[in-house]
Backbone as numpy.savetxt, mean C-alpha at the origin, in Angstrom:
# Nx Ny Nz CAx CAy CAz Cx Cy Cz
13.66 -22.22 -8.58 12.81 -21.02 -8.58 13.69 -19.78 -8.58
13.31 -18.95 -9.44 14.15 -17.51 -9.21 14.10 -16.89 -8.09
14.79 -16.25 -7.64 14.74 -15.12 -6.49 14.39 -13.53 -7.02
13.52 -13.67 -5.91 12.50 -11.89 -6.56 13.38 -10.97 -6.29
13.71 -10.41 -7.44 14.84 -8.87 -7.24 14.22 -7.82 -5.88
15.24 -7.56 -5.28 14.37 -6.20 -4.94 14.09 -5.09 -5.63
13.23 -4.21 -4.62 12.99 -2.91 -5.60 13.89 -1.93 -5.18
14.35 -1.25 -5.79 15.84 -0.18 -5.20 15.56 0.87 -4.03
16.53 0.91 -3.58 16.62 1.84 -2.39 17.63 2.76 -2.83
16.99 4.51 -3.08 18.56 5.02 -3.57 18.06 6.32 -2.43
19.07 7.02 -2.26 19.27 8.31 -2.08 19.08 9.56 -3.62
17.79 9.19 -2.74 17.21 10.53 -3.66 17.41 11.96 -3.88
17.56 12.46 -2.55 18.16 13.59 -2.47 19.21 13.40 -1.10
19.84 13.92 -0.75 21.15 14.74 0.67 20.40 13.79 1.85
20.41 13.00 2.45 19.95 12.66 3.38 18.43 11.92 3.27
18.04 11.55 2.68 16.67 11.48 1.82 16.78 9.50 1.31
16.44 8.46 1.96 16.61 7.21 0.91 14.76 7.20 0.57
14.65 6.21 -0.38 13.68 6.15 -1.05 13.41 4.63 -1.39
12.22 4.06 -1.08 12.26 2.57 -1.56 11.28 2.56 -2.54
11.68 2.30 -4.09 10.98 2.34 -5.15 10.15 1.21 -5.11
9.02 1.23 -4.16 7.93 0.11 -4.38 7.29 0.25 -5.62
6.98 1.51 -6.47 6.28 1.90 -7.46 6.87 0.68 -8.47
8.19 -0.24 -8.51 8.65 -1.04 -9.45 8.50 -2.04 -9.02
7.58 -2.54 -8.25 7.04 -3.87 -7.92 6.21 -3.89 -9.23
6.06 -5.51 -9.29 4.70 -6.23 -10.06 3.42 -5.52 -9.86
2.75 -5.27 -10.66 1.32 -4.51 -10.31 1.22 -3.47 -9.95
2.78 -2.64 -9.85 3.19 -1.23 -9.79 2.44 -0.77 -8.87
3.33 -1.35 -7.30 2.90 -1.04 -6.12 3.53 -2.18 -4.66
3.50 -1.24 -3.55 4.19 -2.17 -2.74 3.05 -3.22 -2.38
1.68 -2.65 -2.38 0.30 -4.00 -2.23 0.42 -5.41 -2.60
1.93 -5.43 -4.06 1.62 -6.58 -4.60 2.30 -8.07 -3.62
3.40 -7.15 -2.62 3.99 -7.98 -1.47 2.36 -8.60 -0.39
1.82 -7.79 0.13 1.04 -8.43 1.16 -0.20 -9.11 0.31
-0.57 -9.09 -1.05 -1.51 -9.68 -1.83 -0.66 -11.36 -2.16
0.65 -11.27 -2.37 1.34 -12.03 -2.60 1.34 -13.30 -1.38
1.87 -12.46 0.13 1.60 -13.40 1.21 0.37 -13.62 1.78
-0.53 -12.91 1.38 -2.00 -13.51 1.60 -2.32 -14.78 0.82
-2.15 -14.45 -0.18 -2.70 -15.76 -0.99 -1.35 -17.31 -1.07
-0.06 -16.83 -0.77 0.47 -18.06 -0.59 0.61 -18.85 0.59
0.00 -17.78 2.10 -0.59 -18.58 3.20 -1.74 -19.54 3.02
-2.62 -19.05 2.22 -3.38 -19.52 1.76 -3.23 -20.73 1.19
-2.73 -20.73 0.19 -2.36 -21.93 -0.26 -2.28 -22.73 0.61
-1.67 -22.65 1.61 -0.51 -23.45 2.12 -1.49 -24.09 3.13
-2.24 -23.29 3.94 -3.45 -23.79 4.63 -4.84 -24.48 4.15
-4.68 -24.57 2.72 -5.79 -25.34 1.69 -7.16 -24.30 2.32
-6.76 -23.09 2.17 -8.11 -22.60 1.99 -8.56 -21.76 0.62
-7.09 -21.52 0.03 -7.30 -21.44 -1.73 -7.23 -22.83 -2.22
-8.00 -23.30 -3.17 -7.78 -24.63 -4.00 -7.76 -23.83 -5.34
-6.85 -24.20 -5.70 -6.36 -23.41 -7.66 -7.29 -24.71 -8.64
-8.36 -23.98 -9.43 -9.52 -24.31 -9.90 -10.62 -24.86 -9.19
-10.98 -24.27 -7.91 -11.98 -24.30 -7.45 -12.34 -23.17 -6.87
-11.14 -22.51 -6.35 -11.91 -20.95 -5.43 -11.25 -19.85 -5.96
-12.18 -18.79 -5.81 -12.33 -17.64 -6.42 -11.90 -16.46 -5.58
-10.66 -15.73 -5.80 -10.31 -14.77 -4.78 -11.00 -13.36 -4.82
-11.88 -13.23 -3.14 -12.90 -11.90 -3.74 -12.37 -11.14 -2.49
-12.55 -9.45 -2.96 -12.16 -8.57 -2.44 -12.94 -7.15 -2.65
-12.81 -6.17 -1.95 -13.56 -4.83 -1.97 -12.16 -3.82 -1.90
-12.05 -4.00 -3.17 -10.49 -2.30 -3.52 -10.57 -2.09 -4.77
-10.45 -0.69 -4.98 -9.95 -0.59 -6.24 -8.70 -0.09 -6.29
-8.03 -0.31 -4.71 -6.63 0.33 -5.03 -5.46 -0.72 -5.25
-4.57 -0.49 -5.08 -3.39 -1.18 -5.49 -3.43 -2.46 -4.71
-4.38 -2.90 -3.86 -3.91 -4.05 -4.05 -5.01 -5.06 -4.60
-5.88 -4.59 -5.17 -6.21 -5.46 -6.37 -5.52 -5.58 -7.51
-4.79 -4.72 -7.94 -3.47 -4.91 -8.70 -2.66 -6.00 -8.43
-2.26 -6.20 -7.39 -1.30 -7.23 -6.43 -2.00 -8.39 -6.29
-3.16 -8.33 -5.95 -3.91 -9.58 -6.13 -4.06 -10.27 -7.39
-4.49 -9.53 -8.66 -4.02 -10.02 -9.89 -2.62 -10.85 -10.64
-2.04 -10.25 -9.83 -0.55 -10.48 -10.16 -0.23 -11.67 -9.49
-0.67 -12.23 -8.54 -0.23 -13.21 -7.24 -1.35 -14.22 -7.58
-2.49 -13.93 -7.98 -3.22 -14.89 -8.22 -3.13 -16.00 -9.55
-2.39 -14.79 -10.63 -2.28 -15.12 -12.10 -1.48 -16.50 -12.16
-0.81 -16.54 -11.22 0.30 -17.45 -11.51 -0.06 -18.71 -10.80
-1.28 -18.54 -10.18 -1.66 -20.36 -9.70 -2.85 -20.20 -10.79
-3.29 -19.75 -11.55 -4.95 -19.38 -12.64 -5.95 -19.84 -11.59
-5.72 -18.71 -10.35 -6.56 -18.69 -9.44 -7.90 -17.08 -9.94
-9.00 -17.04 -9.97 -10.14 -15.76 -10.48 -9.75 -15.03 -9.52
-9.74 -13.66 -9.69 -10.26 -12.95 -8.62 -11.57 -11.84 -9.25
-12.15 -11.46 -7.86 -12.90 -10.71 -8.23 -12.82 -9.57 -7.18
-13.41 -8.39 -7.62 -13.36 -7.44 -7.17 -14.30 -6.35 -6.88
-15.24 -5.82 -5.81 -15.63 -4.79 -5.92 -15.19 -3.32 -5.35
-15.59 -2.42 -6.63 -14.80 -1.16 -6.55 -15.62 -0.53 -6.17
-15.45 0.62 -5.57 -16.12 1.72 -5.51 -15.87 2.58 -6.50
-17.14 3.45 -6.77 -17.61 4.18 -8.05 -16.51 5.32 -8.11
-15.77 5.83 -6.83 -14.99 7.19 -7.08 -13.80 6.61 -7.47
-13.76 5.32 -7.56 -12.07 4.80 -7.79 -11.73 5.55 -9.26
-10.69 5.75 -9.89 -10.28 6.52 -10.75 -11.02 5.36 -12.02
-11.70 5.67 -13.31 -12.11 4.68 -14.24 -10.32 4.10 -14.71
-9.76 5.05 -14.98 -8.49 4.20 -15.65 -7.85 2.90 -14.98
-8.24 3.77 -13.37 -7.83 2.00 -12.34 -9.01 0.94 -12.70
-10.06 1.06 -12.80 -11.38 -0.34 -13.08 -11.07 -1.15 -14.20
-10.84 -0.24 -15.49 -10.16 -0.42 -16.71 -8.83 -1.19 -16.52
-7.78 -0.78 -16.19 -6.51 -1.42 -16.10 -6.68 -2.93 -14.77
-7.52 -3.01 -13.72 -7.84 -3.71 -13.11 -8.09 -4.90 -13.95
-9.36 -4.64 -14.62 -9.80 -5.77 -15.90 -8.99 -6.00 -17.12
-7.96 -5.03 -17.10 -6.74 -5.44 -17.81 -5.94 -6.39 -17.28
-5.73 -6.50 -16.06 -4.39 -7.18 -15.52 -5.57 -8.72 -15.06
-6.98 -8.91 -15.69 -7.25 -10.32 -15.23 -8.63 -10.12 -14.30
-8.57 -9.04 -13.55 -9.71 -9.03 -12.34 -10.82 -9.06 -12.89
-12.17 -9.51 -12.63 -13.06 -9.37 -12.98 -14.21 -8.36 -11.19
-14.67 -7.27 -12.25 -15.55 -6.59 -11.64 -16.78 -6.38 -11.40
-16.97 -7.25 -9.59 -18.65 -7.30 -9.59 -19.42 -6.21 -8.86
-20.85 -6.69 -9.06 -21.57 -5.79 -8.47 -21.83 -4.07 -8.74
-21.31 -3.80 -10.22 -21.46 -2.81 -10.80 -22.87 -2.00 -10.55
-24.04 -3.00 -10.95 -25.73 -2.33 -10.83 -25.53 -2.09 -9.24
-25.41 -2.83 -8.19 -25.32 -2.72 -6.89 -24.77 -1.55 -6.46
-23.38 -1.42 -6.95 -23.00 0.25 -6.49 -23.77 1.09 -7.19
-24.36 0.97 -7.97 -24.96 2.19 -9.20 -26.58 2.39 -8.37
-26.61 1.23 -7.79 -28.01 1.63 -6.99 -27.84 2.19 -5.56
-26.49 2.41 -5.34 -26.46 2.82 -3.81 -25.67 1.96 -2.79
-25.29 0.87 -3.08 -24.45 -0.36 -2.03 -23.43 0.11 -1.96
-22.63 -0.08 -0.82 -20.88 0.17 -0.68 -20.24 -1.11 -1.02
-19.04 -1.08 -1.30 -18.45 -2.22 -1.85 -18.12 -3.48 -0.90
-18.29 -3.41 0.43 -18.67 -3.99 1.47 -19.69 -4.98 1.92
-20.96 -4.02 1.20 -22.37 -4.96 1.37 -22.15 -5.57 -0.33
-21.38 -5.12 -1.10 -21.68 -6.00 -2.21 -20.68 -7.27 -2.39
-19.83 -6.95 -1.17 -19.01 -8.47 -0.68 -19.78 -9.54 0.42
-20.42 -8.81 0.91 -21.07 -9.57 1.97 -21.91 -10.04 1.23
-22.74 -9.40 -0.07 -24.33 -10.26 -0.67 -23.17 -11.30 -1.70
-22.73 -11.57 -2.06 -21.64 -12.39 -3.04 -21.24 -13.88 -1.96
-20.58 -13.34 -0.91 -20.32 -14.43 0.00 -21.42 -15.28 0.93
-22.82 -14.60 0.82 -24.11 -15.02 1.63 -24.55 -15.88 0.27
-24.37 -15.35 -0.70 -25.07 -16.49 -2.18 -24.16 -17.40 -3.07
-22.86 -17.16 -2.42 -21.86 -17.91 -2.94 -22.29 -19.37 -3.93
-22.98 -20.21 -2.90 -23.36 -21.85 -3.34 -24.31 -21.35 -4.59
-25.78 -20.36 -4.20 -26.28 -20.19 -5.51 -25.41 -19.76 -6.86
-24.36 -19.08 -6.37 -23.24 -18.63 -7.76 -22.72 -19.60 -7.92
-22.47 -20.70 -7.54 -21.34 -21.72 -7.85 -19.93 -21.75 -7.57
-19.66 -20.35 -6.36 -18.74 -20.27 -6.05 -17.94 -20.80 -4.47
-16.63 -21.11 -4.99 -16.08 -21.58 -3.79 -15.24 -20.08 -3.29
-15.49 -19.36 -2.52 -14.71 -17.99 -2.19 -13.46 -18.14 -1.45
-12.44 -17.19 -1.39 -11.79 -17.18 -0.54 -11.81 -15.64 -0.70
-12.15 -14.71 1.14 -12.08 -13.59 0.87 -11.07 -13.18 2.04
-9.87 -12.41 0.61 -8.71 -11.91 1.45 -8.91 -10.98 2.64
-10.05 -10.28 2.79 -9.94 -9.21 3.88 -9.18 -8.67 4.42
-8.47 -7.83 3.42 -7.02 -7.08 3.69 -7.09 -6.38 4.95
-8.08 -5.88 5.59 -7.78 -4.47 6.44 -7.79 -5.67 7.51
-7.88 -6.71 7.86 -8.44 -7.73 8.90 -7.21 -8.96 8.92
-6.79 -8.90 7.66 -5.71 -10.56 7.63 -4.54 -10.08 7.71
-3.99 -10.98 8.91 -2.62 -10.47 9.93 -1.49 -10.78 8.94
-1.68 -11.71 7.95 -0.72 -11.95 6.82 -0.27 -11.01 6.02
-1.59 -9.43 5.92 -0.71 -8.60 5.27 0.30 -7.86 5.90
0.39 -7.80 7.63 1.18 -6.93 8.07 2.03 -8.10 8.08
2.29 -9.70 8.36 3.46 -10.13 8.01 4.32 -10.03 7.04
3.67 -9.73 5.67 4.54 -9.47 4.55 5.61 -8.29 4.36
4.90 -7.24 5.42 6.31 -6.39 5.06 7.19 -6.75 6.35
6.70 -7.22 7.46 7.61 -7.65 9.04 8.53 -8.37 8.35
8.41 -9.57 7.73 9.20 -10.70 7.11 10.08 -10.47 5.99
9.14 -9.65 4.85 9.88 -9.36 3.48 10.38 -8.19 3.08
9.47 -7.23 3.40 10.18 -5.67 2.74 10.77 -5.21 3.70
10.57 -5.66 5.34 11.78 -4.44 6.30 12.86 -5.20 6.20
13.03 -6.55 6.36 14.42 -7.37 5.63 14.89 -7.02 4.39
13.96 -6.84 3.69 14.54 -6.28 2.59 15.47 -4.85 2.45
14.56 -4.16 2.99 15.34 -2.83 3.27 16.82 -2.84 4.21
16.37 -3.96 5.38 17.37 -3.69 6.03 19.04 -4.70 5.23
18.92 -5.25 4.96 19.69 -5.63 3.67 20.70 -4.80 2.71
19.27 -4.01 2.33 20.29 -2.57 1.39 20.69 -2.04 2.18
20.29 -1.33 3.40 20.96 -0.63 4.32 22.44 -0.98 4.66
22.76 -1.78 4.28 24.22 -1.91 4.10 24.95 -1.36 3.48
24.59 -1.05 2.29 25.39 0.05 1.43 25.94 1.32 2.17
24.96 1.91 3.34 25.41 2.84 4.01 25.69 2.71 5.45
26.82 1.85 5.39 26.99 1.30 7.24 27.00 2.52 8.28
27.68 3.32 7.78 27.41 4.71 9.12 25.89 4.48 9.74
24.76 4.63 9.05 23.79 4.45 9.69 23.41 4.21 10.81
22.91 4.94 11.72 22.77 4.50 13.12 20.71 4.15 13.46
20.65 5.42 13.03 18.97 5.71 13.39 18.70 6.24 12.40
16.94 5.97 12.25 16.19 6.39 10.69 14.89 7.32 11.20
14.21 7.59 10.22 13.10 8.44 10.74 12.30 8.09 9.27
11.19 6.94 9.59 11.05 6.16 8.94 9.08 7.28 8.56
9.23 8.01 7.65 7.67 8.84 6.82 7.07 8.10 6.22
6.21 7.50 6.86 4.93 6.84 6.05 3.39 7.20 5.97
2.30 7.28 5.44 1.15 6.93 5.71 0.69 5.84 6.13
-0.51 6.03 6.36 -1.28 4.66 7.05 -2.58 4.50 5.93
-2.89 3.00 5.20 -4.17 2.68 4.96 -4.60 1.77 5.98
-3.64 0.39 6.00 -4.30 -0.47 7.09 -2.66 -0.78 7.45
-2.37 0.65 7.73 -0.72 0.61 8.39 -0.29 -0.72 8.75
-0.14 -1.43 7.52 0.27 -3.02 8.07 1.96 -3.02 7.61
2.06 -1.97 6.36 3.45 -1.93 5.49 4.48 -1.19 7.10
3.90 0.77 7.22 4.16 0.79 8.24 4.76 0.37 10.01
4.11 -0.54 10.12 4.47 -0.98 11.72 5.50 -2.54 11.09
4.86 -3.11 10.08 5.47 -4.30 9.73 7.39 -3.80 9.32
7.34 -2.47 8.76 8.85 -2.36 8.53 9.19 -1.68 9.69
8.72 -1.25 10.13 9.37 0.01 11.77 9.92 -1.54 12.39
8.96 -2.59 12.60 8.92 -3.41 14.16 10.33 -4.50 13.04
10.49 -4.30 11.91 11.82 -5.52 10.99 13.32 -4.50 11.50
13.45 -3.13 11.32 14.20 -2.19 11.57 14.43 -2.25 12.61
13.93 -2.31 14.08 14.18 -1.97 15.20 14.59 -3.44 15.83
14.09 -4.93 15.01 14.61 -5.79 15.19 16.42 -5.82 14.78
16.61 -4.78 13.90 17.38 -5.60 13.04 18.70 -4.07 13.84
18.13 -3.47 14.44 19.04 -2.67 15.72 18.97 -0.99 15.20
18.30 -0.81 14.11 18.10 0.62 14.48 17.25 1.47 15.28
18.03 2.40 15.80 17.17 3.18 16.03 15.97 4.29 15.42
14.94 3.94 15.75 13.62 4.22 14.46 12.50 5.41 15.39
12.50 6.71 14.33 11.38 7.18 14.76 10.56 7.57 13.74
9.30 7.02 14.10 8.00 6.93 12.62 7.20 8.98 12.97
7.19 9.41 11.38 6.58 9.93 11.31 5.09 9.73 10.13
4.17 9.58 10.93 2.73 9.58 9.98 2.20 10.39 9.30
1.75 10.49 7.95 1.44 11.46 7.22 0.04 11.37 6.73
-0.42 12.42 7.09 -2.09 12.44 6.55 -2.61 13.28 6.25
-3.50 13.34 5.83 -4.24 14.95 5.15 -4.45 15.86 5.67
-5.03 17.02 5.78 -5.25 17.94 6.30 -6.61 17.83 6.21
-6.87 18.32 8.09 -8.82 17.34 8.54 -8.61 16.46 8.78
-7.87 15.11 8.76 -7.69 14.06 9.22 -7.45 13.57 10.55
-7.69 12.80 11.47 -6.74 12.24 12.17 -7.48 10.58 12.54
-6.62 9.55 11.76 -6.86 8.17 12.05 -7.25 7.57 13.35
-6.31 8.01 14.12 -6.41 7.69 15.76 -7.18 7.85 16.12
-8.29 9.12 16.14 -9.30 9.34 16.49 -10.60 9.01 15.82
-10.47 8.76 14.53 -11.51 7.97 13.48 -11.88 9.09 12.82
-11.14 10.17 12.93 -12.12 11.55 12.35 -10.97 11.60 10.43
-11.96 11.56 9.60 -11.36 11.48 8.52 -12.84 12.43 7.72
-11.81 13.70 6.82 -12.55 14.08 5.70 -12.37 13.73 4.30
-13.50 14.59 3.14 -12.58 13.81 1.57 -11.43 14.63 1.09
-11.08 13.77 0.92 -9.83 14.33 0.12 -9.07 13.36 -0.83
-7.96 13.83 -1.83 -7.36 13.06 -2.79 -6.31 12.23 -2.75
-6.68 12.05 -1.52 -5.08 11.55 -1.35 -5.11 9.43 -1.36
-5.51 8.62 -2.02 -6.05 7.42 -2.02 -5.03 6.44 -1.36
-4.99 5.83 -0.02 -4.19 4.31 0.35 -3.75 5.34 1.64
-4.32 6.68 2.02 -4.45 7.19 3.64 -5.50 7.40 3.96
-5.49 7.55 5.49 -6.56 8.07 5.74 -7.86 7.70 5.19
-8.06 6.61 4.78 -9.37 5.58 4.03 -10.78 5.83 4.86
-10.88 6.39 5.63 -12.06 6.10 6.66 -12.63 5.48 7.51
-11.54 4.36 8.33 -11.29 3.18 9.31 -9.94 3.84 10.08
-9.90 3.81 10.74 -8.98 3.77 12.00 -8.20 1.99 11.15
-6.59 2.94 11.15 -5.65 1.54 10.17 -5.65 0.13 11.75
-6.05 -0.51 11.48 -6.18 -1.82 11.90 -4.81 -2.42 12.50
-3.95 -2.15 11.89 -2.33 -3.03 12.01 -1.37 -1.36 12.30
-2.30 -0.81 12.46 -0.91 0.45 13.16 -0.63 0.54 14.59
0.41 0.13 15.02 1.19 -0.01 16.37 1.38 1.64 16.87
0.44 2.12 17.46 0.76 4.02 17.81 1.50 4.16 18.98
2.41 3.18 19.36 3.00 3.36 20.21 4.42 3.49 19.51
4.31 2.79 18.27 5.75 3.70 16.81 5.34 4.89 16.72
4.07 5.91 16.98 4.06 7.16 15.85 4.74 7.91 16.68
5.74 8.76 15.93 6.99 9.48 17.31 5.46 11.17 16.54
5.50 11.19 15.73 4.85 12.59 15.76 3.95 12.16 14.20
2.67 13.07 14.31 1.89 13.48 13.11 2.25 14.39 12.01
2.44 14.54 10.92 2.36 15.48 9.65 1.41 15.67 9.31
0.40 16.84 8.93 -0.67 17.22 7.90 -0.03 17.46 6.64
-0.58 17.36 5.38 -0.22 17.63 3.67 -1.35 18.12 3.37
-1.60 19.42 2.65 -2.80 19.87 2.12 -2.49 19.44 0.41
-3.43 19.62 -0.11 -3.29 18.76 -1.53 -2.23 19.94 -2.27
-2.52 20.88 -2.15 -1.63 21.95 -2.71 -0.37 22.02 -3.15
0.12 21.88 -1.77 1.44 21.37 -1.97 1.92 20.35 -2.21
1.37 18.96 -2.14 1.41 17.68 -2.36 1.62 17.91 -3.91
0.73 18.18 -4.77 1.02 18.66 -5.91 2.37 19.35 -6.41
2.83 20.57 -5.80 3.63 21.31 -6.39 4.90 19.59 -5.74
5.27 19.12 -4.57 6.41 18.59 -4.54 6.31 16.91 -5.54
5.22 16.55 -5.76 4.82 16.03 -7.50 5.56 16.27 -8.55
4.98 17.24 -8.43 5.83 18.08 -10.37 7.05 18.47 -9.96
7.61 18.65 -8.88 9.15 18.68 -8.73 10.15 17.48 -8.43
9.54 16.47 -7.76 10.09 15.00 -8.30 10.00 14.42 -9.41
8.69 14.81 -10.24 9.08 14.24 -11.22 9.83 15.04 -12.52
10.14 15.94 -11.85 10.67 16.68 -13.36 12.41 16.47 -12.88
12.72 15.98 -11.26 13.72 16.14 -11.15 14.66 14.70 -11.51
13.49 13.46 -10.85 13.92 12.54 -10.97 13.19 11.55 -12.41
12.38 11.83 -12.62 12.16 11.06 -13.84 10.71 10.27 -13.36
10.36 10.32 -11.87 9.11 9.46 -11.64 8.23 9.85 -11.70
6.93 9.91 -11.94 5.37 10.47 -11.49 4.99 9.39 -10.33
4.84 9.92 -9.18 4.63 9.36 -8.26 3.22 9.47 -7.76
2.61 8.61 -6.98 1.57 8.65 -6.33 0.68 9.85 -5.71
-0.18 10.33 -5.10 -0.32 11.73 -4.11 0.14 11.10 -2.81
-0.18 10.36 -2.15 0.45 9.43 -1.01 1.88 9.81 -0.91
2.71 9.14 -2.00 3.65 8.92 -2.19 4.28 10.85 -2.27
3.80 11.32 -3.08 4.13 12.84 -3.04 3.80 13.34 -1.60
3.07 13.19 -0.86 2.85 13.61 0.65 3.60 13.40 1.16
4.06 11.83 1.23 5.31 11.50 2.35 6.33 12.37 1.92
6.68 12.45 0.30 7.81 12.83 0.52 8.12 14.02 0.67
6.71 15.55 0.05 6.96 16.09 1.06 7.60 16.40 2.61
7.00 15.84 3.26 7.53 15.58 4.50 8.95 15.55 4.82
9.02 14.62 3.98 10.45 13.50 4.11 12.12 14.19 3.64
11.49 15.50 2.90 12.29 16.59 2.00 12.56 17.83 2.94
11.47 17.82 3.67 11.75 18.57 4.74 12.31 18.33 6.01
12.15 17.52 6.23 13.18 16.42 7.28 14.32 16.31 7.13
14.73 16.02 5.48 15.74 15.64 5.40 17.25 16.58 5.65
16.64 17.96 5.47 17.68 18.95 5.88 18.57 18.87 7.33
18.10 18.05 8.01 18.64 18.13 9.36 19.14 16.54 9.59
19.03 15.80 8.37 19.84 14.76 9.00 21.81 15.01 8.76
22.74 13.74 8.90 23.79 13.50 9.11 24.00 12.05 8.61
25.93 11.71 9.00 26.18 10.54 8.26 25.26 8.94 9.05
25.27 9.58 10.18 24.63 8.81 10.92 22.97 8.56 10.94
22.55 9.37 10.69 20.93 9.27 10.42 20.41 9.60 9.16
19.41 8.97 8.59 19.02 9.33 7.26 17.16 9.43 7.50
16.70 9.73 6.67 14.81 9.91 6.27 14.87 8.40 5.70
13.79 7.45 5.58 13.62 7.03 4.76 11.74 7.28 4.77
11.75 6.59 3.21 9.96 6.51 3.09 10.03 5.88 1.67
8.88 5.64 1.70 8.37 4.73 0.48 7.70 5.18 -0.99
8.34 5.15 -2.10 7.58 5.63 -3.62 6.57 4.39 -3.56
5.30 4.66 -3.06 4.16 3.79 -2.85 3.54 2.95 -4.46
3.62 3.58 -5.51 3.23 3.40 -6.77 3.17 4.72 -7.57
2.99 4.71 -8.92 2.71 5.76 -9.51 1.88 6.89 -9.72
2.07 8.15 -10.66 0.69 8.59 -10.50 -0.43 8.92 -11.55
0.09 7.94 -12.22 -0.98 8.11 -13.55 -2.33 7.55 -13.29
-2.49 6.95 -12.42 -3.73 6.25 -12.08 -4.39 7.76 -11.71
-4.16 8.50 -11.42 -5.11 9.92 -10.34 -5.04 10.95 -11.48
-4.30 11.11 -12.84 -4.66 11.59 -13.10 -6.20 12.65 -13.74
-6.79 11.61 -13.63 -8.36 11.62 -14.37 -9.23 12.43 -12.86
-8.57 12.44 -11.73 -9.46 12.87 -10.21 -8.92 14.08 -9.99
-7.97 14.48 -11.07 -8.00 16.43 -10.42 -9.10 17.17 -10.99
């Protein structure tokens, strides 16, 4: 079997590393915990490859990841989206394999929730054998980055042995990537302080969340797998500027990045002025940002 490359870790700017999840499979770091969801699975015979059908409620990146992880046992998945998801993501979704249910259901008013719950209550009348990943709920996705991507990172971190302590900028959806790489890092002997990034109007902890553009934060659940006894301090990002430091990564470095991904690194750019040889920023290029173009 091959060994899965990693995705690069560079110094982006003076003090600044960067983990290009955006060059994962399914162009996104989702496609890691979609990956160890479904090969626990396996492994516990609660996927059978040509009999059960992998169903889920996202239209974000990690139904992407699920496509990608499923393709390779010609395991189905299915998916319901919600109507504000960007069309180019529903479209490219059913590009990469997913099939999308419950379309009339959202169009009449259902959340993508009750149109998982009426799918899994009629399953036998569909003929289906389900297996439903329940990302915000299955402890397997916060194992995937504990096990794979903070090892992973901490790995490259070799390149820069001075390293002592990090100051690790992330968002939270179901902060499983989050706490899963802080709690691999602090195993692996750094010293780690998490800063969380979220919108402006927001605050997770407290469940208080408004709309805004920013998709894979601040979702409208209090994140499930976030350890707040890592968050050393909060960041707000108003979309504004999230934007302008957008069009200045990508004109500088060559990426179009996420709004997520442009938030953190906001942050992470501003941080970075005050580190040394000994401490660095890190944070995550979450995926791209051509998917959002169509939602300004």
């Amino acid at each position: 079997m091959q060994t899965k490359a990693f995705t690069p870790l560079l110094e982006v700017l003076p003090g600044l590393l960067a983990k290009f999840e955006c060059d994962n499979p399914g162009g996104s770091h989702k496609v890691r915990a979609a990956r160890h969801i479904v090969n626990k699975a396996l492994e516990r015979g609660e996927i059978i490859p040509g009999r059960t059908t992998v169903i889920e409620k996202t239209g974000g990146n990690f139904g992407f990841g699920l496509a990608v992880a499923c393709h390779k046992f010609n395991i189905p998945v299915e998916l319901a989206v919600g109507l504000s998801f960007s069309p180019v993501k529903r479209q490219c979704l059913e590009l990469f394999g997913a099939k999308l249910i419950g379309v009339d259901m959202l169009n009449e008013g259902l959340a993508p929730r009750e149109v998982i719950e009426w799918h899994l209550a009629h399953a036998e009348e569909l003929g289906k054998h389900y297996y439903y990943t329940d990302q915000f709920n299955n402890p397997d996705s916060l194992a995937a980055h504990e096990f794979e991507t903070g090892p992973e990172i901490v790995e490259q971190l070799k390149a820069w042995p001075h390293i002592k302590s990090l100051t690790l900028v992330k968002c939270a959806g179901t902060g499983a990537s989050l706490t899963g790489i802080a709690r691999s890092l602090i195993a692996a002997g750094y010293l780690i302080r998490v800063v969380l990034v979220e919108p402006v109007g927001c605050d997770s902890q407290s469940g208080v969340f408004t709309d805004h553009k920013f998709e894979g934060m601040a979702v409208g659940v209090k994140p499930p797998f976030v350890d707040w006894q890592l968050i050393s301090e909060v960041k707000r990002v108003d979309y504004e500027r999230m934007l302008i430091c957008q069009k200045e990564f990508a004109r500088a470095n060559g990426y179009f990045v996420g709004n997520t991904t442009a938030a953190c690194l906001l942050i992470a750019q501003e941080l970075a002025a005050k580190t040394d040889e000994a401490h660095k920023i890190l944070t995550l290029l979450y995926d791209h940002g051509l998917w959002y173009l169509k939602m300004r």
